[in-house]
N, C-alpha and C positions, 0 to 999 in steps of 0.2 A: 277624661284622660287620667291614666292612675297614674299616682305620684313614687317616687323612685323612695324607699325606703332610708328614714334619715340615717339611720344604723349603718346602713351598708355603705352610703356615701362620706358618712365621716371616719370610716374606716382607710377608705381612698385618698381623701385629702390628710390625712397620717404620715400615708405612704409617701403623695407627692411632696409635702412639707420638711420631710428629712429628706430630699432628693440634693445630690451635689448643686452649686451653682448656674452650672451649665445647663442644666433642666429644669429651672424654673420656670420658663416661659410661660405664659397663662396659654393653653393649648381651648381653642374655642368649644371644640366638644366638652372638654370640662365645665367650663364656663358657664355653658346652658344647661348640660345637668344639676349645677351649683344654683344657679337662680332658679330652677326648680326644687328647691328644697323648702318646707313651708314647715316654718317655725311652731303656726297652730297644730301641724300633723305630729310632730315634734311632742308637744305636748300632751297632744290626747294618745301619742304613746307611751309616755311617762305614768301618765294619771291610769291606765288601766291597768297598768300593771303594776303600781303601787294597790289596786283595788285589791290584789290578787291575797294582800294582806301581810307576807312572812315572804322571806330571801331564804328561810334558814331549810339548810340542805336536808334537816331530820320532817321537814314538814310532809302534811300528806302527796301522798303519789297519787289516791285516789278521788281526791275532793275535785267536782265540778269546778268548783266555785273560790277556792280558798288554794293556796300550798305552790309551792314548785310543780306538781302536778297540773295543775289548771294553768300557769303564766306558760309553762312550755309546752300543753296543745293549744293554747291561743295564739303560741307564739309562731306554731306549725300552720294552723290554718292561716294566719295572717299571709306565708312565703308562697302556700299555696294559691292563694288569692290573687300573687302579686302576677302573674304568668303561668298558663297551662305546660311552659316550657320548663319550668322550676322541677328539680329533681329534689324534695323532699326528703328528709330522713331522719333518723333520729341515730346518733355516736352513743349508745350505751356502756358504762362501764363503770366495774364495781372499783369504790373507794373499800381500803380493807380499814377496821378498826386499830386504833394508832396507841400502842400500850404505854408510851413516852409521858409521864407526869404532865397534866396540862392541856393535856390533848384537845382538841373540840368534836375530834370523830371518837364517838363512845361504841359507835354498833356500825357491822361491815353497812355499805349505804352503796344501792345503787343510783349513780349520777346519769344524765342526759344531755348532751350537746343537740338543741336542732342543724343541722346542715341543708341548706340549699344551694344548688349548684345550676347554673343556668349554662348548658351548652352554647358553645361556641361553635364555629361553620370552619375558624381557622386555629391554627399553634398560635 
């Protein structure tokens, strides 16, 4: 059975946890998605993409192995992985260089959002 990505469920309990009082209730389908979340998977999320080496946005686009490049198509095949029903994609768009003293963007830099989107049957 594949495990529900930690990423995406602690994004939902975010949601639920600033909900008014009145919706608190533990709703059971939560519940069971929530005890499926596995702490070790958690981790060997962590650990591989610290492997990946560098966060830093000027790093390679092209390295297998190393850079922002390689953490976000691993990050892509991971969503593909998770269900043939995942709609995949990558949000392209240029950071422009920022002429303000101090700056950290020194050169225009193209950035990358993965996006997966899993159809729904209803609104």
């Amino acid at each position: 059975m594949k495990r529900i990505p930690g990423l995406l469920i602690a994004g939902y309990l975010c949601s639920v946890m600033t909900a008014p009082a009145e919706y608190k209730a533990v709703n059971p389908q939560v519940s069971k998605i929530v005890s499926e979340v596995s702490e070790e998977r958690i981790a060997e999320i962590l650990k591989k993409l610290e492997s990946f080496g560098t966060r830093n946005t000027f790093s390679s686009q092209d390295n297998p192995t190393r850079g922002v490049g390689a953490a976000r198509k691993w990050i892509y095949e991971q969503f593909r992985g998770y269900s043939p029903r995942f709609e995949v994609s990558f949000d392209q768009y240029r950071l422009k260089k920022d002429e303000t003293r101090g700056s950290r963007i020194i050169s225009d830099v193209d950035l990358y959002n993965v996006v997966a989107v899993l159809p729904g049957t209803v609104n």
